[in-house]
GUKEGU-826285 format. One line per 4 residues: number of its first residue (from 1); their letters; for each residue y negated, z negated, x negated of N, C-alpha, C. Coordinates in steps of 0.1 Angstrom, whole numbers, plus 2048, in hexadecimal, padded with zeros to 3 digits. Each point is the difference from the previous one (the first is absolute). Example, Ala and Ser with C-alpha at 12.3 -4.5 7.8 and 13.67 -1.06 7.14 Angstrom:
2
1> as> 839/7B2/77C/7F4/800/809/7F4/800/7F7  7F5/807/804/7F5/800/7F7/7F5/7F8/808;
This chain:
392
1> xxxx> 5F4/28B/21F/7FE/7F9/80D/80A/806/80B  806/7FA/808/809/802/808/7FB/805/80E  808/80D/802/7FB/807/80C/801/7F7/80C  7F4/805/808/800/7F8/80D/80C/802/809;
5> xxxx> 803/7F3/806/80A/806/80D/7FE/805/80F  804/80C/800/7FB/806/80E/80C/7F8/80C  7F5/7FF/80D/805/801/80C/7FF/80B/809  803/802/80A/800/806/80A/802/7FA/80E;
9> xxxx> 7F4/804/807/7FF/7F6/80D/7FF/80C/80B  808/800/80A/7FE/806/80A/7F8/7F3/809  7FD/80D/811/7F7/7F3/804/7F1/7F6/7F9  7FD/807/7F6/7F2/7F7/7F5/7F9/7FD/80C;
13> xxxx> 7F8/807/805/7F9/7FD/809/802/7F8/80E  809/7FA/801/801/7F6/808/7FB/7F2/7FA  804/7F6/809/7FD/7F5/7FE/807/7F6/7F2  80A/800/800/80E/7FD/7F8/7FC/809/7F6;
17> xxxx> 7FE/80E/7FC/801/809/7F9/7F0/803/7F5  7F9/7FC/80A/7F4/7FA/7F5/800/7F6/7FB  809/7F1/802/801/7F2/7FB/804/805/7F3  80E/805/801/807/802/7F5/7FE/80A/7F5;
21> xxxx> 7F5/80A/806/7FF/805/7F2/7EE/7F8/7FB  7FF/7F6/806/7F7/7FB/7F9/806/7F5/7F7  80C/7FB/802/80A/7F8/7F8/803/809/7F5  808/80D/800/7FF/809/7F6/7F8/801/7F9;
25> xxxx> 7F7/802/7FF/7F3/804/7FB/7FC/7F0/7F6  801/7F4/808/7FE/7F4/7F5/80B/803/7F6  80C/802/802/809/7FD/7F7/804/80F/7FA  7F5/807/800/802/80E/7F2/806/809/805;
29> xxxx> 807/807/80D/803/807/806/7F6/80A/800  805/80D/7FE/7FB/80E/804/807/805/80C  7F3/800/80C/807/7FF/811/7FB/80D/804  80B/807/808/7FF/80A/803/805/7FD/813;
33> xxxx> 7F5/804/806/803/7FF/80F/802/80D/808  809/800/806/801/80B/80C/7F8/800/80B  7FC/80F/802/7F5/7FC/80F/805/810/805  7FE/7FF/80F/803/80F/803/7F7/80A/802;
37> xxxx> 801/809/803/7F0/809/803/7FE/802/80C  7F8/7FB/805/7FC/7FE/810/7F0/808/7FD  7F9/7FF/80B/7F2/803/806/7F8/7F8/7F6  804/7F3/807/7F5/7F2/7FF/80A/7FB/7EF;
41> xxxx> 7F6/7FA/7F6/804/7FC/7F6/802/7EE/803  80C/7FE/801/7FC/7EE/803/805/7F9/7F3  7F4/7FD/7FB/802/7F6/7ED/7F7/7F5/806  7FE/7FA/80A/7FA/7F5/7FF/804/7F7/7F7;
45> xxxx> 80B/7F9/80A/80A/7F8/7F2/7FF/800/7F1  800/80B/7F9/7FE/801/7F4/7F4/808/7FA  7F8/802/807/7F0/804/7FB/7FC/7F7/7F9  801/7F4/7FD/7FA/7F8/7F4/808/801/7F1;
49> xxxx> 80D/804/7FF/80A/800/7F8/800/811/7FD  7F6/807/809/800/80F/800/807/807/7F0  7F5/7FF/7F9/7FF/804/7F3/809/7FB/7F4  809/7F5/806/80E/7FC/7F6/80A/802/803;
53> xxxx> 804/807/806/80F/806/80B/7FB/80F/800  80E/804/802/801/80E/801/808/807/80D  7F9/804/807/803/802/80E/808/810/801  80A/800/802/808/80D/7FF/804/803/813;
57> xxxx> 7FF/80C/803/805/805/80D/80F/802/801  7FF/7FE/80C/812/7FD/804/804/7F9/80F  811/805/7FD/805/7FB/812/80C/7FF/801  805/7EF/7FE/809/801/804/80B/807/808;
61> xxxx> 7FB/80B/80B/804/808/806/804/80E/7F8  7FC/804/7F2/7FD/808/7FC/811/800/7EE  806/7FF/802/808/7FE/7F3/7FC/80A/7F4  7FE/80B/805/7FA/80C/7F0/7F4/7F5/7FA;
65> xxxx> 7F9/7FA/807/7F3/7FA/7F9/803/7F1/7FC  80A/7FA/806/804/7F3/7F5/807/805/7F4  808/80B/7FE/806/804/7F5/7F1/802/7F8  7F8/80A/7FF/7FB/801/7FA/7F4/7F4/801;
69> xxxx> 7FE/7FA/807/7F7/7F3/7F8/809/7FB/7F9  810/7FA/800/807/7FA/7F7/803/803/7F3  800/811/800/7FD/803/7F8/7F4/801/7F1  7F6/805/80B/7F2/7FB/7F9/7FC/7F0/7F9;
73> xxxx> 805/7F9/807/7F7/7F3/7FB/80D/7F8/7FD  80F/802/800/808/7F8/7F8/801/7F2/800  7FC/7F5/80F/7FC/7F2/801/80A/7FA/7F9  7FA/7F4/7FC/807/7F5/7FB/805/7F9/80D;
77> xxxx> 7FB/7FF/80D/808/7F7/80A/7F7/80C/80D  804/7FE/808/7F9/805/80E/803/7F4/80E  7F7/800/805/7FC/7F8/80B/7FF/80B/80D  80A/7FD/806/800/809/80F/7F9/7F8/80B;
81> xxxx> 7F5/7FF/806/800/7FA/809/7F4/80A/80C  804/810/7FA/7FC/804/80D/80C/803/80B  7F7/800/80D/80C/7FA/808/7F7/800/811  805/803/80E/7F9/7FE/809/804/7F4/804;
85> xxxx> 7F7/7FB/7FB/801/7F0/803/7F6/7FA/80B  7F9/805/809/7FA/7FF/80B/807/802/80E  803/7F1/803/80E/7FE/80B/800/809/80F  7F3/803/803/800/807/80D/7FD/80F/7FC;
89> xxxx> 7FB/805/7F2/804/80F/802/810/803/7FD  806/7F1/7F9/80D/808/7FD/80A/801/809  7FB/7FB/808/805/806/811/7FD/80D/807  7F2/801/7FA/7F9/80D/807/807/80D/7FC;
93> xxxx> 804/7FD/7EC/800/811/7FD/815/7F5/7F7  804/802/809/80C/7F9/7F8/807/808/7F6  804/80A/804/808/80A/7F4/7F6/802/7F6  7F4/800/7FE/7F7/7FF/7F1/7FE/7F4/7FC;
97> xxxx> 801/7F6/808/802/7F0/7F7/810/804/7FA  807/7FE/80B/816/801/7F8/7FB/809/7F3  7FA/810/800/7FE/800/7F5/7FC/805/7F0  7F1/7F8/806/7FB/7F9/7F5/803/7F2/7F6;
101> xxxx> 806/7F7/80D/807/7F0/7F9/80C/804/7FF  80A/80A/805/80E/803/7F9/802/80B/7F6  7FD/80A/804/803/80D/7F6/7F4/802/7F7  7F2/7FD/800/7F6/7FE/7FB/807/7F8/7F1;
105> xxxx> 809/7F4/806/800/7F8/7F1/80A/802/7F9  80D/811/80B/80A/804/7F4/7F7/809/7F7  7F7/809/806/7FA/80A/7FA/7FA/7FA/7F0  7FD/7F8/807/7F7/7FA/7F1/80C/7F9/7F5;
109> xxxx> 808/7FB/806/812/7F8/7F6/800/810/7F9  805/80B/80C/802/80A/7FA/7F7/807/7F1  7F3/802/803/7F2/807/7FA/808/7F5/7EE  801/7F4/807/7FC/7F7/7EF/814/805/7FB;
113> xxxx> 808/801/808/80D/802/7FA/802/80F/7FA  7FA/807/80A/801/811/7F9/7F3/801/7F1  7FC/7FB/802/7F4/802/7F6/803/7F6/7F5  808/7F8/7FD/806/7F7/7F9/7F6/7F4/7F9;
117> xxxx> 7FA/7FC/80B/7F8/7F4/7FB/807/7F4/801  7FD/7F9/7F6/804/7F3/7FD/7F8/7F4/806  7FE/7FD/80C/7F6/7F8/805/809/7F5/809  7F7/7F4/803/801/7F3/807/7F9/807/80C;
121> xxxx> 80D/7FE/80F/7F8/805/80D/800/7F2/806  7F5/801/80B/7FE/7F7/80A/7FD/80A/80B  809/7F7/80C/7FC/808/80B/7FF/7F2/809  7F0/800/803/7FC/7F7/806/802/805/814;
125> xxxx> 805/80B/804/7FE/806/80A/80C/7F8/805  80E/7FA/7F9/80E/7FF/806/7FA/7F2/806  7F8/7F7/7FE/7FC/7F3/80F/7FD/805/80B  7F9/80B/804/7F7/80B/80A/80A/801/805;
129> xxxx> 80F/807/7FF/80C/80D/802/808/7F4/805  806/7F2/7F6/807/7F7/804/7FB/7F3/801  7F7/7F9/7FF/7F9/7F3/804/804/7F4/7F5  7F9/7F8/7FF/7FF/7F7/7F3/80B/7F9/804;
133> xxxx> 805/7FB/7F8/80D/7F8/7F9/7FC/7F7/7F8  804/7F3/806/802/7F2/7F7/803/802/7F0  806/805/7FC/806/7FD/7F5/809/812/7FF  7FF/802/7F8/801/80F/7FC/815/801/7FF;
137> xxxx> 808/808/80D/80D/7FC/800/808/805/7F2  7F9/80A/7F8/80A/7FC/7F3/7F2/807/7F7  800/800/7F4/7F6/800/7F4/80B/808/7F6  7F6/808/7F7/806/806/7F5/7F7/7F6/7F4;
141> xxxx> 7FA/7F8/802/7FC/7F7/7F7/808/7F9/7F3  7FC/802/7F3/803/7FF/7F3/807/7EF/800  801/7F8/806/800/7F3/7FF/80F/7F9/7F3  7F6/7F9/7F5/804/7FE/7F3/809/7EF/809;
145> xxxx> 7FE/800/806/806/7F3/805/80B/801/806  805/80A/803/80C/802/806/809/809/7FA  812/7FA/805/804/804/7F5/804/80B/801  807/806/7F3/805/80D/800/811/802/802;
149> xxxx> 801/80D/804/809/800/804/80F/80C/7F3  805/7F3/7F9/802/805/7F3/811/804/7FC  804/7FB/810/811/808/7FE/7FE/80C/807  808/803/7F8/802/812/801/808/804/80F;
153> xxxx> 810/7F8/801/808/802/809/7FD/7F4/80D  7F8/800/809/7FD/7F1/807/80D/7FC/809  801/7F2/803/802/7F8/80A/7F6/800/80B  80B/80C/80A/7F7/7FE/810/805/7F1/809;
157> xxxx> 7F5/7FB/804/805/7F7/809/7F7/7FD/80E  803/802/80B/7FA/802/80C/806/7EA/802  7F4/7FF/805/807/7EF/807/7F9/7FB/807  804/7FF/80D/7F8/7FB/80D/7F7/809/804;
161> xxxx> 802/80E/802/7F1/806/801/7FC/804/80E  7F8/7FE/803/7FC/805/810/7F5/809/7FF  7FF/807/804/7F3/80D/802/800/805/811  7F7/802/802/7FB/80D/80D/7F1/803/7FE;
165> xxxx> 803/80B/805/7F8/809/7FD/7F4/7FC/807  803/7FD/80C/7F4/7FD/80B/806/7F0/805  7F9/7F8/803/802/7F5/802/80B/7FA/809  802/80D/80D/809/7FB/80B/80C/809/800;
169> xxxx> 803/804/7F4/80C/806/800/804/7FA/7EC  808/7FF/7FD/809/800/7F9/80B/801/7F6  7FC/80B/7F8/80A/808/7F7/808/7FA/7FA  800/7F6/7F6/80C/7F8/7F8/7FC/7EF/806;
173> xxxx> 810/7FB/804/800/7F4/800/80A/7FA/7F6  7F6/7FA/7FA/809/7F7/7F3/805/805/7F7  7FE/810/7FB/80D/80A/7F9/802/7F8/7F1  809/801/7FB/800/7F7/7F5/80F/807/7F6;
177> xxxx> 7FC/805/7F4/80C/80A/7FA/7FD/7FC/7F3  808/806/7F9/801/801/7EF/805/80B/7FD  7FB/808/7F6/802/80A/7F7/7FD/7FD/7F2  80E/801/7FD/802/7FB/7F0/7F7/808/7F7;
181> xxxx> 7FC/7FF/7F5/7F9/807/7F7/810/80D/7FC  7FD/80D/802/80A/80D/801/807/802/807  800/7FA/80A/806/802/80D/7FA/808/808  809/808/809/7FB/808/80C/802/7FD/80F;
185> xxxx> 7F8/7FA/808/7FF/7FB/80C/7FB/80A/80A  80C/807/80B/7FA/800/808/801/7FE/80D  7F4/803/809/7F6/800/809/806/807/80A  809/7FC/810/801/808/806/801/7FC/80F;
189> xxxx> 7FC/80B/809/801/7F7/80C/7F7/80D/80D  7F9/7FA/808/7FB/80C/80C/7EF/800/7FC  7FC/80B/806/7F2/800/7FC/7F6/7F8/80A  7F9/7F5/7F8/7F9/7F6/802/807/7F6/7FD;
193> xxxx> 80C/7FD/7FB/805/7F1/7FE/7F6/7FA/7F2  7FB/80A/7F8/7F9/7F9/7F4/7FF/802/7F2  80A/808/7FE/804/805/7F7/7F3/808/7F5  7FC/808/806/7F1/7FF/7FA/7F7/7FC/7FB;
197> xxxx> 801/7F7/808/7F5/7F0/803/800/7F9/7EE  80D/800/800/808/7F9/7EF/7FB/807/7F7  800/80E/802/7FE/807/7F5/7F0/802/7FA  7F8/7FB/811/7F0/7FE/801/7FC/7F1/7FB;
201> xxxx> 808/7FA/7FE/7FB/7F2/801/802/7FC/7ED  808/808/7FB/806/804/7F5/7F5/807/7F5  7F9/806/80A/7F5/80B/7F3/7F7/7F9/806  7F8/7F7/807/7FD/7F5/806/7F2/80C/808;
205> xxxx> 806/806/80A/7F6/80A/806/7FE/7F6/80F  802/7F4/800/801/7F6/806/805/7F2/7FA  7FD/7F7/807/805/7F3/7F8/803/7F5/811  80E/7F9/7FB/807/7FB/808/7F8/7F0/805;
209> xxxx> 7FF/7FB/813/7F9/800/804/804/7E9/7FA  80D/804/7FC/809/7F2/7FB/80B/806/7F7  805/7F5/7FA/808/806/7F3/801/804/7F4  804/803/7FB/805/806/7F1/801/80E/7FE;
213> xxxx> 7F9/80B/7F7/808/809/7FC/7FB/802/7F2  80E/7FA/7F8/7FE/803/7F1/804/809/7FA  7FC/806/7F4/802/807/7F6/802/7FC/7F1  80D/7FF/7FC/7FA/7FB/7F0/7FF/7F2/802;
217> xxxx> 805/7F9/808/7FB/7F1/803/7F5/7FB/800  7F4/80B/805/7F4/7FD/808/7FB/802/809  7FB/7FB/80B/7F8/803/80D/7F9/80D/7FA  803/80C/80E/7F6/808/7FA/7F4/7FC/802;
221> xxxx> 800/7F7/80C/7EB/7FF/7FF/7FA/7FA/7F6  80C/7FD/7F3/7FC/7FA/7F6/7FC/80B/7F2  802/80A/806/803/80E/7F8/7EF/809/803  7F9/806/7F1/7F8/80D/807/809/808/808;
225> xxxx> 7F6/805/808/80C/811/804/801/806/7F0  7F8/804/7FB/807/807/7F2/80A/7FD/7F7  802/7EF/801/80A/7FD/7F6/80B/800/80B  802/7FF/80F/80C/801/804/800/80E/800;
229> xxxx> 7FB/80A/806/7FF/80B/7FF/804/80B/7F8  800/7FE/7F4/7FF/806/7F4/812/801/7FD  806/7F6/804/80D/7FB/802/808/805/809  7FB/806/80B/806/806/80C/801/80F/804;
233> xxxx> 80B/808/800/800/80C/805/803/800/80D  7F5/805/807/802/803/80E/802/80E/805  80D/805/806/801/80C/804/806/804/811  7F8/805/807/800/7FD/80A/803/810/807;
237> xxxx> 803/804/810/803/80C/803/7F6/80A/800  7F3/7F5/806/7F2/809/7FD/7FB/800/7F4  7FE/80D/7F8/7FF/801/7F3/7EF/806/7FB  7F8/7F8/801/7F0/80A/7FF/800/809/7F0;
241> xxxx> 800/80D/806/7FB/80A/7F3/7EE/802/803  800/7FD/7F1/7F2/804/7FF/7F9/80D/7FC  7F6/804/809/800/811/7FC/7F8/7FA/7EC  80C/805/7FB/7FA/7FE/7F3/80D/809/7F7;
245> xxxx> 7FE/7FB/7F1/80C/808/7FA/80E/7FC/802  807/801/7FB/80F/7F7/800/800/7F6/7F2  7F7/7FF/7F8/7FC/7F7/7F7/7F9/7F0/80A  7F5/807/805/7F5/7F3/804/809/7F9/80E;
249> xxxx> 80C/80C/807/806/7F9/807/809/7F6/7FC  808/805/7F6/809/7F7/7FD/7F8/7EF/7F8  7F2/804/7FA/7FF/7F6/7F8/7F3/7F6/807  7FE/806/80E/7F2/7F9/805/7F5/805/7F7;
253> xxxx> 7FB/80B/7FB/7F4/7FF/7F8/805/7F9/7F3  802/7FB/7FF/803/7F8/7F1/804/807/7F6  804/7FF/7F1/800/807/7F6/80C/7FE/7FC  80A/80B/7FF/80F/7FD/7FC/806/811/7F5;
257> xxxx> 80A/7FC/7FA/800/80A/7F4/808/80A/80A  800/80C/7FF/805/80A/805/813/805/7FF  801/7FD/7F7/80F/7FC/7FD/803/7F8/806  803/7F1/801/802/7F6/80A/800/806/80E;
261> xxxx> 7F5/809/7FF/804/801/815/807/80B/803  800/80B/7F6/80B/808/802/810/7F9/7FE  801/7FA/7F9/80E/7FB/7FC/803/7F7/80E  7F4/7FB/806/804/7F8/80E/804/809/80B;
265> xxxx> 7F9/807/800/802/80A/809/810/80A/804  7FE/7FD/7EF/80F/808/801/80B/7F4/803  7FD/7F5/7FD/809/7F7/802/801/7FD/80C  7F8/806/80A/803/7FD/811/805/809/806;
269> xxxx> 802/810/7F7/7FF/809/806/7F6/809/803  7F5/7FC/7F8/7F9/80D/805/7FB/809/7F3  809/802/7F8/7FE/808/7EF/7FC/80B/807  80A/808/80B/7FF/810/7FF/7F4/801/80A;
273> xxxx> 7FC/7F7/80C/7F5/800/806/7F3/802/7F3  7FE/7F7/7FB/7F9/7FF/7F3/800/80C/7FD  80C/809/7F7/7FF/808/7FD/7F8/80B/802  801/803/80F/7FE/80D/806/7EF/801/803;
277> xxxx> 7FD/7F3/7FE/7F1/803/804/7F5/801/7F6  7F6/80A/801/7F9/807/7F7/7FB/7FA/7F2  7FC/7F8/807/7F8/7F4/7EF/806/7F5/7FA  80E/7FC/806/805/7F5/7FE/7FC/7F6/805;
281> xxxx> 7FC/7F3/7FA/7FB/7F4/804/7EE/800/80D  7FB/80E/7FD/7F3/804/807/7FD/803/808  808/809/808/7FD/805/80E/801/7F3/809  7F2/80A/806/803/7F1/80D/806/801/80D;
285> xxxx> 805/7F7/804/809/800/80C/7FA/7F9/80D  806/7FE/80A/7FD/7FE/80C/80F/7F9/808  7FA/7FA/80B/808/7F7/808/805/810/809  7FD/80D/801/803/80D/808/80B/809/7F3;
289> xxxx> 7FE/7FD/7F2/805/807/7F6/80E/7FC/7FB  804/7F5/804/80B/7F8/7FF/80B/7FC/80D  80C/801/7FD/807/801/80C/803/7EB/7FF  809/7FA/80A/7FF/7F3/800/807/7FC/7FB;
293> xxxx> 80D/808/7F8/80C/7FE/7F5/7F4/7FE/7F6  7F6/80A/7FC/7F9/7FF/7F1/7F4/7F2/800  7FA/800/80D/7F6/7F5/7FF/809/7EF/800  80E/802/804/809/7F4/7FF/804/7FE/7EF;
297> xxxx> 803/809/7F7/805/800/7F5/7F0/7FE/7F7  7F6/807/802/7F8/7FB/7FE/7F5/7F5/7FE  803/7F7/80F/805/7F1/801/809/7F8/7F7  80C/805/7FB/806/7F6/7F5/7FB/804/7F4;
301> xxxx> 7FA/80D/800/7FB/804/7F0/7F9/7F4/7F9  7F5/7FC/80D/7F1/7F8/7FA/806/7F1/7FE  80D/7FD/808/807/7F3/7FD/808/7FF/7F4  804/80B/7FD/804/801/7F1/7F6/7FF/7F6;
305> xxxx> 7F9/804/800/7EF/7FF/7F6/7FA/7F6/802  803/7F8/80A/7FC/7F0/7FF/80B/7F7/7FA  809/807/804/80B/7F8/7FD/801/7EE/803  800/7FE/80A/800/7ED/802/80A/7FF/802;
309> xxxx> 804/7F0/802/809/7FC/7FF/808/7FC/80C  7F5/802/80D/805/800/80C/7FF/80C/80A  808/804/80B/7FD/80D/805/804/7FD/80B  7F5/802/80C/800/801/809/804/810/804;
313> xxxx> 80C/802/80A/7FD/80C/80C/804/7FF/809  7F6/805/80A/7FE/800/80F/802/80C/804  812/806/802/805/804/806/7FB/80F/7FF  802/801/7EF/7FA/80B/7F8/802/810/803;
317> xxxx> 811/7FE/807/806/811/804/804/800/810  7F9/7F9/802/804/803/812/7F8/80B/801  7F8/80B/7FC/7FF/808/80B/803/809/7F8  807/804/7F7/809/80C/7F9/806/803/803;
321> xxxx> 803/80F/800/80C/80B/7FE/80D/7F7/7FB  80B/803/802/80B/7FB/7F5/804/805/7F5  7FE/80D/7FA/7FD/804/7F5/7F3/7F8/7FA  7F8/802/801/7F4/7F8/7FA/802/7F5/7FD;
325> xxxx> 804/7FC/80B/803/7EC/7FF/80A/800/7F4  80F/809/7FE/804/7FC/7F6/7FC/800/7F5  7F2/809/800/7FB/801/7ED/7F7/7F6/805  7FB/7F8/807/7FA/7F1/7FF/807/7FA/7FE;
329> xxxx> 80F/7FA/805/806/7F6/7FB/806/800/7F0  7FF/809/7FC/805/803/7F3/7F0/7FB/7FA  7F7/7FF/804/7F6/7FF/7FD/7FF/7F2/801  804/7FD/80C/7FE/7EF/801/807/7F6/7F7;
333> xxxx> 80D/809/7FC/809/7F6/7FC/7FC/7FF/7F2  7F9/806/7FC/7FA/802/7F0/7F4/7F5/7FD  7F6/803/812/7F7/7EF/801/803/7F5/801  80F/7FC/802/808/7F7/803/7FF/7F4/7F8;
337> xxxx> 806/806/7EE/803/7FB/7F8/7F7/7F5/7F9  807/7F3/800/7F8/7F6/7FA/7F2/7FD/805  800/7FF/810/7F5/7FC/806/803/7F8/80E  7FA/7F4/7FF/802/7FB/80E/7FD/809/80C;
341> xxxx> 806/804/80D/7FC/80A/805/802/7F8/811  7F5/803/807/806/800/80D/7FD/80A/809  80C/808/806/801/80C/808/801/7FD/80C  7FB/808/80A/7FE/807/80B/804/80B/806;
345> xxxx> 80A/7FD/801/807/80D/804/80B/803/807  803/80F/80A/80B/7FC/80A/808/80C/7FA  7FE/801/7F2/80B/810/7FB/80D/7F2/7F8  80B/808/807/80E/7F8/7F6/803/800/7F6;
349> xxxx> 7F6/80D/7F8/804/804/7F2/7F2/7F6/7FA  7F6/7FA/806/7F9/7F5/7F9/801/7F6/7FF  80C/7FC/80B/800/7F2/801/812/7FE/7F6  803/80A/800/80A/7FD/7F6/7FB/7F6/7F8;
353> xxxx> 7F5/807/7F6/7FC/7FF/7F4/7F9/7F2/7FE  800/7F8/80D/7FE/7F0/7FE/806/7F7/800  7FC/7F2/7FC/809/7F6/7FE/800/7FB/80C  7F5/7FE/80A/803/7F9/80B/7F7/803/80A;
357> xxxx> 802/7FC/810/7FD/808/809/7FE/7F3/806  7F2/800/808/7FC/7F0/808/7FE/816/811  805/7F4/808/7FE/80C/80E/7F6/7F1/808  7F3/809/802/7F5/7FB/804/803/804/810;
361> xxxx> 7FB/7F4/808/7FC/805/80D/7F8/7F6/806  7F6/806/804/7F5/7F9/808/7F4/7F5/7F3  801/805/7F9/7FA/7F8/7F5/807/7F4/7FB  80F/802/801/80A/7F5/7F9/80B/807/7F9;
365> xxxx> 809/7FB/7F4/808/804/7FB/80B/7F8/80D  80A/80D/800/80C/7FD/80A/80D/800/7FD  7FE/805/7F3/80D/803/7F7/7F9/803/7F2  80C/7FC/7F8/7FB/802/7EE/80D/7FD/7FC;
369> xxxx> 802/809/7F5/80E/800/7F7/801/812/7F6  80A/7FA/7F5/7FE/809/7F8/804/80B/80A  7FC/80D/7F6/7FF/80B/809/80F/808/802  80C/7FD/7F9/80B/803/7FF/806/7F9/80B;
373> xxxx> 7FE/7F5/803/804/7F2/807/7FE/808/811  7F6/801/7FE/7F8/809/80D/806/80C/805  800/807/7F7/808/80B/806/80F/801/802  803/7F5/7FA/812/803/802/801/7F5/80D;
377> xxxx> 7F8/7F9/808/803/7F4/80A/7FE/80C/80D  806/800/805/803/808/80D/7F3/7F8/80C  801/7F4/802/7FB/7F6/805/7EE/7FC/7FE  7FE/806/7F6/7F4/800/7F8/7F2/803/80A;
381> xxxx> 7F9/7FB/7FF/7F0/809/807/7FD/809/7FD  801/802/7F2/7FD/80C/7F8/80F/80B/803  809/7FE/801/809/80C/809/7FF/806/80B  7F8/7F4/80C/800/803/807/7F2/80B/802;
385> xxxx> 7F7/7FF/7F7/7F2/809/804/806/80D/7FA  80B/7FF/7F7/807/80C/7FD/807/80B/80A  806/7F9/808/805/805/80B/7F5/800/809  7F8/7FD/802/7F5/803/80C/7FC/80F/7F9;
389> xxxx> 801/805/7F7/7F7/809/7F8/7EE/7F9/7FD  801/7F1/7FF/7F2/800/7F7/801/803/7F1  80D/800/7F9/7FC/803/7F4/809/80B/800  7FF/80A/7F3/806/80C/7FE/804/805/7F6;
C-alpha cells in the first residue's frame, strides 16, 4: 500500500486553512498544521477535524523551527497561508505584518531548501502582499500544447514592439531588429534609452504592450517560461551569491557531476580560486566571501553548465577593476562561441567581439551597422558617444 501524502499548512486554523485541510483529508492526505503557542488555544476552525491532523507548534517568525519542522515531517507539498491578513491591524503593528508575509515566507523557502525537501509550495499570502490579478502575468505551467523551442542557435527578431513600464511614459517605440542565428548584436546607447528593457522583454520578465518578440521563429508568449528559459543565458552586473556551497551555487540546487563543474570553472578562470579552498566543490560561500571579479566569472560558470544557445549580457564588467575585467573577457570570448548573443555594453574590448551595433536612444534604434563599419566612420553616432567618453 502506498504511503500517504503529507501536507503542511501554515495558518490551519483560519478560515481558508481549515477548508483546505478538510479537502486534504477527503483526498488521503496526512495534514500536518502550524499553530503558535499563545495563552489562549484557538482550534475552533478545526476542533471537528481535531483528531485527523496533526497540529505541530511554530512561527513563521522563528527560522530554527521551520528547519526543524521541515525536517521532521518531510511534506509532500506545503500550503503557506499564515499571514497578517487583517487590514486595520496591519496598519497597527506594520513591520510584523512586512515580516511575517515577506521574510516569514523566505524563512520557510529557506527551512524546505536547507533541509532538502522535495515538495510543491503554495504561497497563498502573495494576493494579501500584491492584490489579485486577472490572469496570472507569466506561468511556469507544463503546457503540451505549445510548442517547443528545438533550435539550438535562435533567430532573434524584435518587430513593432512598444512597451512602457507605466502607462504615461514610454520605453520602446516601434524597436524592430534582427539577430541572425550566431551572430553578436550589440546594444548601445545612454542610461534609460532601453537597452535593458530588450534584454527584459527577451527572458520575458515582461511582455510587450504591441508587437513582436521572437525567438526561434516564435512569439515568446507562445513559449512556457521553461522551454524559452532553458535556452537563455542571462548574465547581468548584479550577480546573486547564495550563502550556500560553490556546487549549489553554480548549479541552483540541482544535481550535476563534480568534474564538469570543476573543468567549468577552470575554463572561466577560476581553477586556482577552486583550488585554494578547503573542500573543493563544498565550502560554502557568500555574496561577503567573494570579490565582484569572482561572483562575475562565476556568473559565466552557471551559463556554461547550461550551456544555451542564446546569451544575453547586461553590461556584465562595468564595475571591474581592469585587471579583473581582463580575465573576464578572456572569459567572455570563450562564452561567445557559437551562440546567438546580444550584448550590453560600453567596454571597446566587448564590442569588438560583435557583429553589429544598433545605438539606441530614447527607446529607438538611431543607428545600426556592422561593427567594423562603425568604428572606422568618423561621422558615426557611435563615434561620437566615443568621444563624449560614453563608451571606453
Amino acid at each position: 500500500m502506498a504511503a500517504k501524502r503529507k501536507a503542511f499548512i501554515t495558518g490551519i486554523t483560519g478560515q481558508d486553512g481549515s477548508y483546505l485541510a478538510e479537502i486534504l483529508l477527503e483526498q488521503g492526505y496526512e495534514v500536518y498544521g502550524m499553530v503558535r503557542r499563545s495563552s489562549s488555544f484557538n482550534t475552533a476552525r478545526v476542533d471537528h477535524i481535531f483528531g485527523e491532523i496533526e497540529l505541530v507548534f511554530g512561527d513563521l517568525a522563528d527560522g530554527s523551527v521551520m528547519n526543524q519542522l521541515m525536517r521532521t515531517i518531510r511534506p509532500d507539498e506545503v500550503y503557506n497561508l499564515g499571514a497578517q491578513s487583517h487590514v486595520r491591524v496591519s496598519f497597527d503593528i506594520p513591520e510584523y505584518t512586512a515580516d511575517i508575509a515577506g521574510l516569514g515566507t523566505l524563512r520557510l523557502l529557506d527551512a524546505i531548501r536547507e533541509e532538502g525537501v522535495r515538495c510543491r509550495f503554495y504561497e497563498a499570502g502573495s494576493s494579501e502582499m500584491f492584490g489579485q490579478v486577472r490572469e496570472p502575468p507569466q506561468t511556469e505551467a507544463i503546457d503540451d500544447d505549445k510548442p517547443a523551442l528545438r533550435i539550438r542557435t535562435p533567430r532573434i527578431e524584435f518587430s513593432d514592439v512598444h512597451f512602457s513600464y507605466r502607462t504615461d511614459e514610454a520605453v520602446l517605440h516601434g524597436m524592430s531588429f534582427v539577430a541572425e542565428p550566431g551572430k553578436r548584436v550589440a546594444l548601445i546607447g545612454g542610461t534609460g534609452s532601453g537597452k535593458s528593457t530588450i534584454a527584459s522583454l527577451l527572458f520575458r520578465h515582461n511582455d510587450p504592450q504591441s508587437g513582436q518578440v521572437r525567438v526561434g521563429g516564435h512569439d515568446v508568449r507562445n513559449l512556457t517560461l521553461r522551454a524559452l528559459r532553458q535556452r537563455i543565458g542571462l548574465v547581468t552586473q548584479q550577480v546573486h551569491i547564495f550563502d550556500a556551497s560553490v556546487r549549489d551555487n553554480l548549479t541552483f540546487f540541482e544535481p550535476a557531476d563534480d568534474g564538469t563543474l570543476a573543468e567549468i570553472l577552470s575554463s572561466v578562470g577560476l581553477g586556482e580560486w577552486l583550488g585554494r579552498l578547503p573542500a573543493g566543490l563544498d565550502p560554502k560561500i557568500s555574496a561577503n566571501s567573494v570579490s565582484a571579479g569572482e561572483a562575475q566569472l562565476l556568473a559565466f560558470a552557471r551559463v556554461f553548465l547550461k550551456d544555451p544557445g542564446l546569451v544575453i549580457l547586461d553590461e556584465p564588467s562595468s564595475r571591474l577593476d581592469p585587471a579583473t575585467e581582463a580575465q573576464v573577457q578572456r572569459a567572455l570570448g570563450a562564452l561567445l562561441v557559437d551562440r546567438t548573443v546580444i550584448l550590453i555594453a560600453h567596454r571597446l574590448d566587448a564590442l569588438r567581439r560583435t557583429n553589429e551595433i544598433l545605438v539606441i536612444d530614447n527607446g529607438a534604434i538611431v543607428e545600426r551597422g556592422p561593427t567594423a563599419s562603425l568604428l572606422d566612420d568618423p561621422d558615426s553616432v557611435y563615434a561620437a558617444l566615443l568621444r563624449t567618453g560614453a563608451l571606453t
